[in-house]
N, C-alpha and C positions, 0 to 999 in steps of 0.2 A: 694697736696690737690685736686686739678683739678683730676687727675687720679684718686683717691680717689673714688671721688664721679661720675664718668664715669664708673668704674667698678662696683661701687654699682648699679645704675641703667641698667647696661646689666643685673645682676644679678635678679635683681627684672623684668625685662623684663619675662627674661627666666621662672622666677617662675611662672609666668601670663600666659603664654604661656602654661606651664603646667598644670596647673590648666583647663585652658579652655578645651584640651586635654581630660583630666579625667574627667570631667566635658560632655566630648562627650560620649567618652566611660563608663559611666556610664551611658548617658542615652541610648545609644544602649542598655546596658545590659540590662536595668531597660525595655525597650518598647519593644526589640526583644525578642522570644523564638523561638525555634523550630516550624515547620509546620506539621501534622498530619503525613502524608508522611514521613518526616526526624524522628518519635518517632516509625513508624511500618517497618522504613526499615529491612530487616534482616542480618543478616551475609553469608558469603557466606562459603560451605565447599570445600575445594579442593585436600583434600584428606583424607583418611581415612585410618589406619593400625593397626593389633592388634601386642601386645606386650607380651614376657614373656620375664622376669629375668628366665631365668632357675628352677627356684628354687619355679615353682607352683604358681607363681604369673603374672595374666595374668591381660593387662590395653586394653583400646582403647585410641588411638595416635589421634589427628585430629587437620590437620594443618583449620586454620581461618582466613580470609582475612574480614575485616569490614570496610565498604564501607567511603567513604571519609565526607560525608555530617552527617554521624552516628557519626564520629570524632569531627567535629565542635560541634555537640549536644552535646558529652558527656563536649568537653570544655569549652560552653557555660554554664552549670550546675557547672562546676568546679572551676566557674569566677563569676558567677552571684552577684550583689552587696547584694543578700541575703545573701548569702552563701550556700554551696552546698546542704544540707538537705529540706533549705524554698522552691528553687525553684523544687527541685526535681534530680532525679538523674538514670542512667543508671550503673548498679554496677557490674555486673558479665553476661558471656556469658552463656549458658545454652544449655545444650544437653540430647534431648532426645533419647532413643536407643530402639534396641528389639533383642535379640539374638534368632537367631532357630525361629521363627515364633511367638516368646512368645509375653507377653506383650510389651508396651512400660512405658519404666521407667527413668525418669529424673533427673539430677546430674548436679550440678555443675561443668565446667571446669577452671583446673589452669594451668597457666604456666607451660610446659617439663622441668625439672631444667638440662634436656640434650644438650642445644641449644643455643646457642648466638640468644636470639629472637629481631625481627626489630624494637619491639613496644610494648608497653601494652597491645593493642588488637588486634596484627595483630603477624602471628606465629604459632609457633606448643603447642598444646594444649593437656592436660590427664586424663583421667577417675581417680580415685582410682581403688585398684585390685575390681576386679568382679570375684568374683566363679564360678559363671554360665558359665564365656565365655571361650571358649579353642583356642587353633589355627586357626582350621579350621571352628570355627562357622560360622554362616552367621549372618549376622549383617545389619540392618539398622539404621540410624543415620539422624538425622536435629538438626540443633543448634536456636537459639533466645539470644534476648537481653532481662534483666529483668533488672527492678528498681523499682520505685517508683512515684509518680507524690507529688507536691508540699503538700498535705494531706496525704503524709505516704501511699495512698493507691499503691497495686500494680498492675505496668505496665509494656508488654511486647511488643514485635516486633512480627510481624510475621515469621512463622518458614521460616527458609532456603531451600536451595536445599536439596535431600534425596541422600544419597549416599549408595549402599548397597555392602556389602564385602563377598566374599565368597559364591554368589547368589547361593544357589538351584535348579534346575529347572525339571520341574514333567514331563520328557521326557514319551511321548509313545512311547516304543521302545523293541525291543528284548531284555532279561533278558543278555545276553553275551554283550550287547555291553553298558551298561550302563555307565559302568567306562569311560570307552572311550569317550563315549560323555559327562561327565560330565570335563575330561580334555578339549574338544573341548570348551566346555561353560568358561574355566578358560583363554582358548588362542580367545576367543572371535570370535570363528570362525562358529557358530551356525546363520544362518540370523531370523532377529525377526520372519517371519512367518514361521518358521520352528519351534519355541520352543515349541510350543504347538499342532503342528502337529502330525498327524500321523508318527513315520518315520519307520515304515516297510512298508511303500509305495514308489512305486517305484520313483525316482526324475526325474522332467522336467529337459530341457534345463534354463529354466529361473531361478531354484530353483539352479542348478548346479552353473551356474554362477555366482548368491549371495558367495555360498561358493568358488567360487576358487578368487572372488577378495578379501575376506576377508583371505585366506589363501596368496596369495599377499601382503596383506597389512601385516600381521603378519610376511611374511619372511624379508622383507624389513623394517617394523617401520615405513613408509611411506604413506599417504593418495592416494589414486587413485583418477583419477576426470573424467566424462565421455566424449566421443566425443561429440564434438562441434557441429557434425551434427547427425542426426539420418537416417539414410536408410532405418528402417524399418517399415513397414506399421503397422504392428500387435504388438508392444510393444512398450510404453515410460520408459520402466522400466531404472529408474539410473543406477543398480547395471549392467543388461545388457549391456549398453551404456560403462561402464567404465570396464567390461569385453572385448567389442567390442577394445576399444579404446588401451588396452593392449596387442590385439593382441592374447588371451586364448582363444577366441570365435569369429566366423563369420557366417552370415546365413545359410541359406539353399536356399538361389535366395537373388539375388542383394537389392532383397526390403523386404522381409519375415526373421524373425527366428525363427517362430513358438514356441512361449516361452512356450507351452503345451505338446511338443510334450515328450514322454519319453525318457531318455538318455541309450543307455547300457553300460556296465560295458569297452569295450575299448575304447569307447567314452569318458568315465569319466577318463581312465591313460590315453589317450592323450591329454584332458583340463588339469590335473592335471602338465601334464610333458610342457607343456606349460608354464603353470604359474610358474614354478619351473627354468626354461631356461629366461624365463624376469625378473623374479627376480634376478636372479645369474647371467648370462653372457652378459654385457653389448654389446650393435649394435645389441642385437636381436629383430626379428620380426616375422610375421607369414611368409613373405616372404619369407626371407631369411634364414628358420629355418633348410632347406636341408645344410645351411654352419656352421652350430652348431653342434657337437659331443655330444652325449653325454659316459662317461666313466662307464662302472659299468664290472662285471665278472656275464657273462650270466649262468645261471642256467640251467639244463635239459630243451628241451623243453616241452610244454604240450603238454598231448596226444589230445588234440582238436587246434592244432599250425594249422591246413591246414584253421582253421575257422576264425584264428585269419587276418583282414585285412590286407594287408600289407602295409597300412600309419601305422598302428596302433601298430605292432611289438618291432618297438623301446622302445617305451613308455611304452608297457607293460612289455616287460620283464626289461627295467630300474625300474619299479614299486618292482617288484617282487624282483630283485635283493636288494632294499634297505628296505626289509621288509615293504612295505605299502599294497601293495595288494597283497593278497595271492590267491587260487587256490579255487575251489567249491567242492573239491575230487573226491577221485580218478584221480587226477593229471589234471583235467579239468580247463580253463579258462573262460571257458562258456563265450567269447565274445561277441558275440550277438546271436539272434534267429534266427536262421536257417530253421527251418520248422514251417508250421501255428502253430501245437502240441505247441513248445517250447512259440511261441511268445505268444498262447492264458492263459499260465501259467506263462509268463514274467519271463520265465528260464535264460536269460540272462541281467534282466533290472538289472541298480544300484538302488539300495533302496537310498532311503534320508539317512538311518542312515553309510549303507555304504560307502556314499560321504562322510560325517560328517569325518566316521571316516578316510578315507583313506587320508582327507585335513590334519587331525591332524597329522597324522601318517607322512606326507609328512614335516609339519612343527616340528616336534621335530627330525624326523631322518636326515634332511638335511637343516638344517640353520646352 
């Protein structure tokens, strides 16, 4: 009987105990809510892909990451001692798009039923088919959170990051080299102040240099990062710095690299073959770059070979050899300018667009 009545009072303990418990956690519920901040957080995108079934049905893909304190929100609605509806509620993620330049038009996203997803709200996520969109549209995209607040009225978060797929870009450029540089813009090898530039003007050292670390960074997959020190007096430029610091580029005097000055055309295949040899052949440096070989089966020479430098030989006919740089006709390499005539017509300078494309050209024919 003793034991009896010992177990009955642990028992009525523990009940008490519980009670009080629920009794806490109800009035959390009941006094807590969300903070302004925790109702306008947004979702984050972190990627974007379009989609066809073969068969003429074309989706947007978009993986969705939703932040940890938007979690508790939605759980705290989900638990509330009202219940979900009185207090309010966060119901569905929401993405707005715009294909080709057009409007922007908003849809509901569900679940990829393709994917073991991590989470309710966290995951890969799908448009319905879209008519409009095709493979290669260009697409921009932000997502939000949408619900309700405790009066049925509705509520949303503020939009997310914009991710855009397939970007366009209004190059000014020679009619022959557009393709090419819209491959360039796809391998990300375009520097921002160049997209809206001129590029049938001829490129600086400093402009050059944008594009050969970013065609680095493309051969490799790899981030560059810049020297630690700077030498030079006339530019703080990163992209510079982390060209320098690669070993593609070095001044013109121990303190100077005149980032203004124009580059010509074997100036740009020996940067290019540069960045092509630190990418590829590891222990390399500018130093040591006379113990580097490189391999290719030389071509005729050109008929302007005697102009051509002789640091600069290698590199160009490696160039030529691997289809990146080609000739100015009639079998010319038009190295640099020769006479005042040539230089004051910049018969030998590299255009911007020609760097463009000869970094492309460097990175699909040799990675």
């Amino acid at each position: 009987m003793k034991k009896f009545t010992i177990s009955l009072l642990i028992i009525c303990f523990a009940i008490s105990i519980s009670c009080v418990f629920a009794d806490i956690i109800s009035a959390d519920l009941q006094f807590w809510s969300p903070s302004e901040e925790d109702l306008r957080t947004p979702p984050i995108i972190s990627n974007l892909e379009i989609h066809n079934d073969n068969g003429n049905f074309v989706w947007l893909e978009v993986t969705v990451e939703t932040p940890w304190n938007v979690l508790n929100t939605i759980e705290y609605f989900e638990n509330h001692y009202l219940g979900f509806n009185q207090a309010g509620y966060i119901g569905q993620i929401e993405l707005s798009y715009s294909i080709d330049g057009g409007e922007w038009v908003e849809t509901a996203l569900g679940h990829s039923p393709n994917y073991d997803q991590p989470g309710e709200w966290n995951g890969i996520f799908e448009t319905e088919y879209l008519t409009e969109l095709h493979v290669d549209s260009m697409v921009k995209a932000k997502a939000r959170f949408s619900g309700a607040d405790a009066d049925g009225n509705p509520r949303y978060s503020d939009w997310s990051n914009e991710l855009v797929l397939n970007e366009k870009a209004n190059f000014k450029a020679s009619t022959w080299a557009i393709n090419e540089l819209e491959e360039a813009k796809k391998l990300n090898l375009v520097p921002d102040r160049l997209k809206e530039a001129d590029l049938t003007k001829s490129i600086t050292r400093e402009e050059f240099a944008e594009v050969s670390v970013k065609a680095y960074e493309a051969l490799t997959g790899t981030a560059s990062t810049p020297s630690a020190t700077n030498p030079f007096k006339d530019t703080k430029n990163t992209e510079v710095l982390k060209a320098y610091n690669l070993g593609i580029t070095i001044g013109t005097s121990e303190t100077t690299f005149d980032p203004n000055k124009v580059l010509n055309r074997e100036q740009a295949a020996t940067m290019l073959t540069r960045t092509y040899k630190k990418a590829t052949m590891p222990g390399w440096t500018y130093m040591d770059d006379s113990k580097f070989s490189l391999e290719y089966t030389k071509a005729t020479n050109f008929a302007d070979d005697e102009n051509i430098s002789s640091w600069a030989k290698d590199s160009v006919y490696f160039m030529n050899a691997n289809g990146i740089i080609n000739g100015v006709g009639d079998n010319k390499f038009a190295p640099r300018n020769t006479t005042s005539a040539e230089e004051a017509v910049g018969y030998a300078n590299a255009t911007r667009e020609q760097a463009i494309i000869i970094a492309t050209r460097m990175v699909k024919n040799l990675k």
